[in-house]
C-alpha positions as CSV (number, residue, x, y, z in Angstrom):
1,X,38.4,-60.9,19.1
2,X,36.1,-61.0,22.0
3,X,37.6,-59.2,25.3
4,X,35.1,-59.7,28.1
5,X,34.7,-56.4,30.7
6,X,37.1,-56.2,33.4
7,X,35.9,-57.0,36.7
8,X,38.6,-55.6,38.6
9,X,37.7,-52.7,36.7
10,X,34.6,-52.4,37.6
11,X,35.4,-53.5,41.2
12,X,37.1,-50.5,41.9
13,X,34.7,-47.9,40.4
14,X,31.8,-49.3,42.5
15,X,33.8,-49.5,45.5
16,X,34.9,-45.8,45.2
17,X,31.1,-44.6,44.3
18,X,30.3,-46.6,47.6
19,X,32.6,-44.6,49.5
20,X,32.1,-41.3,48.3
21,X,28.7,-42.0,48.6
22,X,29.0,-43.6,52.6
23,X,31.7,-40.7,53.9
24,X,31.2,-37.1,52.0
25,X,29.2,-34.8,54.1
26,X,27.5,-33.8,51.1
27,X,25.4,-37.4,51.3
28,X,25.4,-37.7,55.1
29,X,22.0,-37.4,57.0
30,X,23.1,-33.7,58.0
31,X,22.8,-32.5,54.2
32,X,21.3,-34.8,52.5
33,X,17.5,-33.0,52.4
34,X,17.5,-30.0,50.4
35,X,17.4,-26.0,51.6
36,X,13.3,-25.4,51.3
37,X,13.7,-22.9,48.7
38,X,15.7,-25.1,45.9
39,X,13.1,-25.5,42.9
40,X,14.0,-28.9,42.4
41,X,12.0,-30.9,45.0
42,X,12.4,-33.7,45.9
43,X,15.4,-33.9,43.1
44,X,18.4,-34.9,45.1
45,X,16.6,-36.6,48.2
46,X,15.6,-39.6,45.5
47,X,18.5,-39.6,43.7
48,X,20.8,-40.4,47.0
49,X,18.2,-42.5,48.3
50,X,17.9,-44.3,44.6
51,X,22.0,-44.5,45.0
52,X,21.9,-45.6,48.1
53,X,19.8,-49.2,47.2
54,X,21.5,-49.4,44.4
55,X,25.0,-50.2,46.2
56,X,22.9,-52.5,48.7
57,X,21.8,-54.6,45.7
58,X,25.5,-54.7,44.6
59,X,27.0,-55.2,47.9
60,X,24.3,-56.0,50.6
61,X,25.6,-53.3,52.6
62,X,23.6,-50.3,54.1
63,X,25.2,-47.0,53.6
64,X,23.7,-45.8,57.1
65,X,22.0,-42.4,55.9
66,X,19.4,-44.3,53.7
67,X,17.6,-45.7,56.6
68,X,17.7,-42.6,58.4
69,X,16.3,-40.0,55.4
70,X,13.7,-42.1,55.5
71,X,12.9,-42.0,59.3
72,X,13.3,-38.0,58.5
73,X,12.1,-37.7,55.9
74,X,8.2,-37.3,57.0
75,X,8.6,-34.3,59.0
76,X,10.0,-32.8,56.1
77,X,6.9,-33.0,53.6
78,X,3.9,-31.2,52.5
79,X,0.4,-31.6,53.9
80,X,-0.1,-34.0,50.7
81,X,3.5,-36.0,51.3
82,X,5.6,-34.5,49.2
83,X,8.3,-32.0,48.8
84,X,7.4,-28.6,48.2
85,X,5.0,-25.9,48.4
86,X,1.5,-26.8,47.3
87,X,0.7,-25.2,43.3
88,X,-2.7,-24.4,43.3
89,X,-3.4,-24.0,39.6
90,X,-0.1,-23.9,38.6
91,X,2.0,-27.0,37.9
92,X,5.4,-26.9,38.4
93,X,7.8,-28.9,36.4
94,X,11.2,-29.1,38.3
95,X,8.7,-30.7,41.5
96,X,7.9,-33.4,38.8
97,X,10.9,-34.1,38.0
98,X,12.3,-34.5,41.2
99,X,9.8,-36.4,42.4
100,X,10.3,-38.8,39.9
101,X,13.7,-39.6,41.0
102,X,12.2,-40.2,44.8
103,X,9.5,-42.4,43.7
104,X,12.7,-44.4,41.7
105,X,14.2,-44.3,45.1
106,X,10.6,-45.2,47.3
107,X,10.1,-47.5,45.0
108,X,13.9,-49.8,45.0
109,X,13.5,-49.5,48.4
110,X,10.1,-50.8,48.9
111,X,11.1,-54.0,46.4
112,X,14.4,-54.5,48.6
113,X,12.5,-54.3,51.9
114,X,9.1,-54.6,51.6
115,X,8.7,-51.3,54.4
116,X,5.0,-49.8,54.4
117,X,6.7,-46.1,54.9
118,X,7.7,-46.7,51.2
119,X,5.1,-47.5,49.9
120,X,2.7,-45.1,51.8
121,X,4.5,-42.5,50.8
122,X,4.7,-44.2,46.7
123,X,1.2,-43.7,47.0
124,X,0.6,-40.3,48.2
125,X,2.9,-38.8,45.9
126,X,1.4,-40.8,42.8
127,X,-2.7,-39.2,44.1
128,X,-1.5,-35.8,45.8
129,X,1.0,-34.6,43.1
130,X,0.7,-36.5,39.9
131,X,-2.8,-38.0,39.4
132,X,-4.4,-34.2,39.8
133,X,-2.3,-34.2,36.0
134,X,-4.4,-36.1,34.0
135,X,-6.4,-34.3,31.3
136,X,-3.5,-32.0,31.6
137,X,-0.7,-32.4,29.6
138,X,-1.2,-31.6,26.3
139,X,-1.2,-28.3,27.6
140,X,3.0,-28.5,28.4
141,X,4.1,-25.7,26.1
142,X,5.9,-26.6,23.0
143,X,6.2,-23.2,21.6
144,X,8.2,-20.8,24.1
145,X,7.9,-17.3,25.0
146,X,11.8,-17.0,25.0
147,X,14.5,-18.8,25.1
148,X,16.6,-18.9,28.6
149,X,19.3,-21.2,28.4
150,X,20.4,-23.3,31.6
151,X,23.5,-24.2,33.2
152,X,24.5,-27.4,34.4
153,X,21.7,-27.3,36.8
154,X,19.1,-26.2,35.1
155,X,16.4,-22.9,37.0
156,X,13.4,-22.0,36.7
157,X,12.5,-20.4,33.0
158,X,9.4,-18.7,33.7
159,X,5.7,-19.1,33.6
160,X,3.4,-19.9,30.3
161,X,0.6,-21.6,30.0
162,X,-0.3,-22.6,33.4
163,X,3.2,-24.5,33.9
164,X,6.0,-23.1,35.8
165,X,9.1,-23.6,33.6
166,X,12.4,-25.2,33.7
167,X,15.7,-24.2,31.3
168,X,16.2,-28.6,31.6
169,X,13.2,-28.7,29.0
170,X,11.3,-31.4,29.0
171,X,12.1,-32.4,32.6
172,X,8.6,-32.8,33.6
173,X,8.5,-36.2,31.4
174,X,11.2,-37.4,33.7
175,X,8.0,-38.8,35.6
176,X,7.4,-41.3,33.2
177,X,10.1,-43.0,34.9
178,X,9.2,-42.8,38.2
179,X,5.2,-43.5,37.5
180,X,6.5,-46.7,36.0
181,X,7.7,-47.9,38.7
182,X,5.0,-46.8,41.0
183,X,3.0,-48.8,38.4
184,X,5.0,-52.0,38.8
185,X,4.4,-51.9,42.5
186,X,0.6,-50.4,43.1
187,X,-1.1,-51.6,39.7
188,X,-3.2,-48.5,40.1
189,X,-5.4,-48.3,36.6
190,X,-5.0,-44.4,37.0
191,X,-1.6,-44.4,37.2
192,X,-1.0,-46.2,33.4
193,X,-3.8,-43.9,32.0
194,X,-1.6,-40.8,33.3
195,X,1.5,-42.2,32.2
196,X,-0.3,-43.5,28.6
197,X,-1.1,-39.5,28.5
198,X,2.2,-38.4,29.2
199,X,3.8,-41.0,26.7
200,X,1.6,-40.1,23.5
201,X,2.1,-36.6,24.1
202,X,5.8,-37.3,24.6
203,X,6.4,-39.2,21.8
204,X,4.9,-37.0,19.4
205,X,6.3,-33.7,20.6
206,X,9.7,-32.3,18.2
207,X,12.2,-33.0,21.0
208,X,14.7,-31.5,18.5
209,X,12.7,-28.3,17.4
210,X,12.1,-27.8,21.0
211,X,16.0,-28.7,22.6
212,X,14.1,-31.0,24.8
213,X,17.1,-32.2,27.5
214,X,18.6,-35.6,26.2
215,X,18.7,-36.7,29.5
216,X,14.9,-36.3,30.3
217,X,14.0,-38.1,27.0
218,X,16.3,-41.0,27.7
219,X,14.9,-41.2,31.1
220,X,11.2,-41.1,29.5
221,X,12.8,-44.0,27.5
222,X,13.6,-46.4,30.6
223,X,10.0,-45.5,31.5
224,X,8.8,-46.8,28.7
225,X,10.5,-50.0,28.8
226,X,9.7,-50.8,32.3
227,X,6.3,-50.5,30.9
228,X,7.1,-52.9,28.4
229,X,8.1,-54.8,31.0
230,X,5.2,-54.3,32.9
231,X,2.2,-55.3,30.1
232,X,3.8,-56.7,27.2
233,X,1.7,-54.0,25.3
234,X,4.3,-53.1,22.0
235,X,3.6,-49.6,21.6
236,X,5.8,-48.9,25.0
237,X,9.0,-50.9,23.3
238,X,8.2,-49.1,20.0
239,X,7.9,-45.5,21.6
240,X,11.5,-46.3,23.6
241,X,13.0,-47.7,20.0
242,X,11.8,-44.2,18.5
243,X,13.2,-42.4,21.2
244,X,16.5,-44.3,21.3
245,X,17.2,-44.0,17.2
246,X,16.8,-39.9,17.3
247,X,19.0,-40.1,20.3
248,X,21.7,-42.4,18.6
249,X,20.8,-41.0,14.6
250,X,19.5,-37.7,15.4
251,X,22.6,-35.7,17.0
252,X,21.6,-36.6,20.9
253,X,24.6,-39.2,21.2
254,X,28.2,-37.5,20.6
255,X,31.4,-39.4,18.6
256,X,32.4,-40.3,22.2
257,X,29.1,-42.2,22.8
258,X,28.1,-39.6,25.3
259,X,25.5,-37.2,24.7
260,X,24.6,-33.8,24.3
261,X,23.0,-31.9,26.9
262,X,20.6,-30.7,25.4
263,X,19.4,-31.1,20.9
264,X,20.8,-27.9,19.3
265,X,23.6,-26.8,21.6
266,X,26.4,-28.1,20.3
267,X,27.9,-25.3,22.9
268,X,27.1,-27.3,26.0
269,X,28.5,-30.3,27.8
270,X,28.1,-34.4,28.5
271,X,26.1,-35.5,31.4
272,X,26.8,-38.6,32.8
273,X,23.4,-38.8,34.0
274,X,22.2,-39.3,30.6
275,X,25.3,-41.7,29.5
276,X,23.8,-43.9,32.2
277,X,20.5,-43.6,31.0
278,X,21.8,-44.3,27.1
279,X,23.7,-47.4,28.4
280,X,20.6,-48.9,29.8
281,X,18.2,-48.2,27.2
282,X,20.6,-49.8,24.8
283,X,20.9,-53.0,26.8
284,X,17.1,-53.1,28.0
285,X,16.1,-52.9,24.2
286,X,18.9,-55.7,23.2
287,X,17.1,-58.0,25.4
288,X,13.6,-57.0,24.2
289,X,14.3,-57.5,20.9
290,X,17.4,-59.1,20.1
291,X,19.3,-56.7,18.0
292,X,22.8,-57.1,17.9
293,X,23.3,-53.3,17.6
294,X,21.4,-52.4,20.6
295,X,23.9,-54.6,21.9
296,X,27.1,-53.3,20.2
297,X,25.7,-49.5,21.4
298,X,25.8,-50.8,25.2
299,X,28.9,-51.9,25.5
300,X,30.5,-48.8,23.3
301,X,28.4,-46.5,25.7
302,X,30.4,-48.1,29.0
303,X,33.6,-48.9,27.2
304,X,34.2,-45.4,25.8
305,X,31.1,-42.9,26.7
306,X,31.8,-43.4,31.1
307,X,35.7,-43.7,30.4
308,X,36.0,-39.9,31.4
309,X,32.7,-39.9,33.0
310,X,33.5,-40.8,36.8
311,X,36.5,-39.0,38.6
312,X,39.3,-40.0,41.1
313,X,37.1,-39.4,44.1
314,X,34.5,-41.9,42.9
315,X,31.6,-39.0,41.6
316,X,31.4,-38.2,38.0
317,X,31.6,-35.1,36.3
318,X,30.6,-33.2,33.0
319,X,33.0,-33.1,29.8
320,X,33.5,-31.4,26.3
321,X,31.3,-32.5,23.3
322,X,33.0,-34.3,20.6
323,X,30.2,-33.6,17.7
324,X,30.0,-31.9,14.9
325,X,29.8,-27.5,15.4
326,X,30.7,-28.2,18.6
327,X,34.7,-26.7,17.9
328,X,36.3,-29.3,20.3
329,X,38.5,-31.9,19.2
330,X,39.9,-32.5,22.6
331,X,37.8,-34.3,25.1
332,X,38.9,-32.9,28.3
333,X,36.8,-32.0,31.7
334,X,34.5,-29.2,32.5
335,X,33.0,-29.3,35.8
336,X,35.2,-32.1,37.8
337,X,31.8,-33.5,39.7
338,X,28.2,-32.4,39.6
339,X,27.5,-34.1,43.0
340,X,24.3,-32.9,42.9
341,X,23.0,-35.4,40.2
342,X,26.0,-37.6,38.2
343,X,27.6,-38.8,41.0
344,X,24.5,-40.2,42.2
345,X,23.1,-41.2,38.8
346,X,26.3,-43.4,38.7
347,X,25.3,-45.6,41.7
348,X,22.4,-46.9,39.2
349,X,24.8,-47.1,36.5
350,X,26.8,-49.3,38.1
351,X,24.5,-51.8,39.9
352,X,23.5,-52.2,36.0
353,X,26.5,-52.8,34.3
354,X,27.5,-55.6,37.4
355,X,23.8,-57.4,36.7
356,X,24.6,-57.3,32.9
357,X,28.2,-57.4,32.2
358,X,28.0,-60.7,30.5
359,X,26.5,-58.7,27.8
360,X,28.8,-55.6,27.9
361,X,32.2,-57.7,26.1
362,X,33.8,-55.6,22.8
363,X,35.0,-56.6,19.6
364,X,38.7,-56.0,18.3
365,X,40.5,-56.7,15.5
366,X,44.0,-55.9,16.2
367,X,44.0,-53.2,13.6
368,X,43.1,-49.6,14.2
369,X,41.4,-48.2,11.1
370,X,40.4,-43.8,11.1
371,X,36.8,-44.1,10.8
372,X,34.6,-41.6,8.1
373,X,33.8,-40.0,11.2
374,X,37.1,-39.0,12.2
375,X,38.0,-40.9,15.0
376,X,40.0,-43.8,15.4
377,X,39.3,-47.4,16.9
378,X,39.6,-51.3,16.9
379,X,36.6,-52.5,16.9
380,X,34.5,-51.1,19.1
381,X,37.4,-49.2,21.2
382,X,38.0,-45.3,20.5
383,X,41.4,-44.6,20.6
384,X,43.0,-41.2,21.5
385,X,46.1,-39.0,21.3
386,X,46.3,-38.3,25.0
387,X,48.3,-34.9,26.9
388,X,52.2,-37.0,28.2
389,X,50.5,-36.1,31.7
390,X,47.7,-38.4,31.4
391,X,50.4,-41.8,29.6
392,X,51.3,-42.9,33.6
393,X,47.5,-44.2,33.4
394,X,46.9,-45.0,29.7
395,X,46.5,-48.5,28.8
396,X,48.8,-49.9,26.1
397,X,49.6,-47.6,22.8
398,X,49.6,-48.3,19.3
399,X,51.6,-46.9,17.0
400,X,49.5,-45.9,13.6
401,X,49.9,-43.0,11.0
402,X,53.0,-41.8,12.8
403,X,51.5,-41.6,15.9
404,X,51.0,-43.4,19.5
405,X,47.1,-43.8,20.2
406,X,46.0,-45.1,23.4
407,X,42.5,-46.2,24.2
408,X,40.9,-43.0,25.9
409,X,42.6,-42.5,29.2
410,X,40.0,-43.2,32.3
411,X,39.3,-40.7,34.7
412,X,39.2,-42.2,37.3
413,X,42.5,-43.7,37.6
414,X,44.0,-39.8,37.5
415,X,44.7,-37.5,40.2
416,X,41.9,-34.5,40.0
417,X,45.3,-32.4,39.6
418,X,46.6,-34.0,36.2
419,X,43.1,-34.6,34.8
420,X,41.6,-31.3,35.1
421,X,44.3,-29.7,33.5
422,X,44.6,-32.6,30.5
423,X,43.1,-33.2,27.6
424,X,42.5,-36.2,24.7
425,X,42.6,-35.7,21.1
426,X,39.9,-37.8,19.9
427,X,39.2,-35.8,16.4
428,X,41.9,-35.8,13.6
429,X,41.7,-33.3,10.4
């Protein structure tokens, strides 16, 4: 049976992204720039301004601290226009990344509004801090001095090779995203012979020898297809489909259909960042070639992967991984919102999922069957043994091998109180 996405569902996550996003202080005007001294440049100033459009192309309305970060926002930059200190010789990989996500913002916000401080500032940031790369980056380090593992916001690892080094590895090929688009809108020649550099090198890099961040690499996927998108030229749809099948086949994507941190640390957490990220890659690669299972991935990633993912107060926030070595059985939360990043990330997320919902519809059967995997579903729904805390919320149960399984419980229809203390038994021995 065919069971179409709710809308009223969906109606009430965006709403409640919107208004944690309009009214906490974290997001106003006051806080939204950064202290000078945090590495990540740039980082959070494009992901609220990215959020931020996103909700005007779902609503129309103007959450008032994205017109005024940009009216700010110039007083705030380098000599050359961007965040940050200037790295003579050295290239710093957290500024990359960051600056990726504000040229995803510059760039929505140029195609909604069509404002020359946009794309002024698109193009200083793609000549002043990017183009100086090219000829460059096939000297990113592959083999590592030392491992130094990261936390849920990943710090600076170290210097090798020229590059100054984050524990989010790979997080410099985050810019393959944000090039893209400041590709789609300039046309600069330069700018796709960068980004072709970046891609080959990316693409043929072990992402799992060197526990690249599954969130980068899916973002470098996106990249990719917007590229697609942008030419026509296959080899950007068949890099994205390589990415996407050692994400999915490869141990990247969890039993949950959310994702590992990072390849390799089984030890770690989601990110709804990257569940996002999945989501669309899935979808984006349905419609450029057709296959059904791209398809079927997309609307498991929404249906089950974000059913945890976003929290009572509209952010989202990082849970257990349900994967094999990992130890947990029980998907519960870790970290109730990283409002740094996820809660952000969602905004995207869900200006998505409202343009392409038509496609997102499951399939039942009315029976639920344990799967070789150890988990139990109809269809395409995961079904899970839930804490008596979290039933007031649960959707309707089934009773099968002598227990009651309820579809996983969504976060955020329960109070932060019950639902940081909860869990889900999604594994069975």
């Amino acid at each position: 049976m065919k069971i179409f996405l709710d809308q009223q569902e969906l109606s009430a996550r965006v709403k409640l992204n919107f208004e944690h996003l309009k009214y906490d202080p974290y997001y106003s005007i006051g806080e939204v720039f950064s202290p000078r001294d945090y590495s990540w440049y740039g980082d959070k100033e494009g992901r609220a301004l990215l959020a931020f459009v996103s909700h005007y192309k779902i609503s129309g309305e103007v959450i008032p601290c994205m017109e005024e970060m940009l009216r700010e926002m110039p007083g705030r930059l380098n000599g050359e226009g961007y965040f940050g200190p200037l790295y003579r010789g050295k290239i710093h990989e957290e500024q990359l990344s960051g600056h990726s996500w504000l040229l995803r913002g510059l760039s929505e916000h140029y195609q909604a509004f069509g404002d020359d401080v946009s794309l002024s500032a698109i193009r200083h940031i793609t000549r002043n801090l990017f183009l100086p790369l090219k000829g460059k980056i096939d000297s990113y380090p592959v083999e590592r001095d030392g491992e130094k593992i990261g936390g849920v916001s990943g710090e600076m690892a170290g210097e090798q090779e020229g590059w100054l080094l984050s524990t989010d590895i790979g997080c410099a090929f985050m810019s393959i995203d944000g090039l893209s688009h400041a590709y789609q809108i300039t046309r600069e020649e330069s700018v796709k012979a960068l980004l072709d550099e970046m891609i080959d090198f990316y693409l043929a890099i072990d992402k799992v020898k060197l526990k690249a961040q599954t969130h980068c690499t899916l973002t470098a996927a996106r990249g990719m297809l917007r590229m697609y998108a942008n030419t026509g030229e296959e080899a950007y749809l068949q890099g994205a489909e390589k990415i996407f099948e050692l994400y999915v086949f490869g141990g990247g994507m969890t039993k949950t259909y959310q994702n590992l941190n990072w390849w390799g640390r089984e030890d770690s957490w989601t990110e709804p960042c990257a569940i996002v990220d999945s989501l669309m890659v899935a979808a984006e690669l349905y419609k450029a070639t057709g296959k059904a299972e791209y398809r079927t991935l997309a609307a498991r990633i929404y249906h089950n992967g974000l059913a945890t993912a976003q929290r009572d107060n509209g952010g989202a926030g990082t849970d257990t991984l349900i994967c094999d070595g990992s130890g947990y059985q029980d998907l519960h939360p870790l970290m109730y919102e990283a409002n740094f990043c996820c809660s952000m990330r969602l905004a995207e997320g869900l200006w998505y999922i409202v343009e392409n919902k038509d496609i997102l519809w499951t399939e039942t059967t009315g029976r639920i069957a344990k799967r070789e995997n150890g988990t139990y579903a109809d269809g395409d729904i995961l079904y899970a043994l839930p804490d008596g805390e979290l039933l007031p919320y649960a959707e309707e149960g089934v009773e099968v091998d002598g227990m009651t399984l309820y579809p996983i419980v969504k976060g955020y229809k329960v109070p932060k109180d019950i639902f940081m203390g909860t869990k889900q038994k999604i594994l069975f021995a």
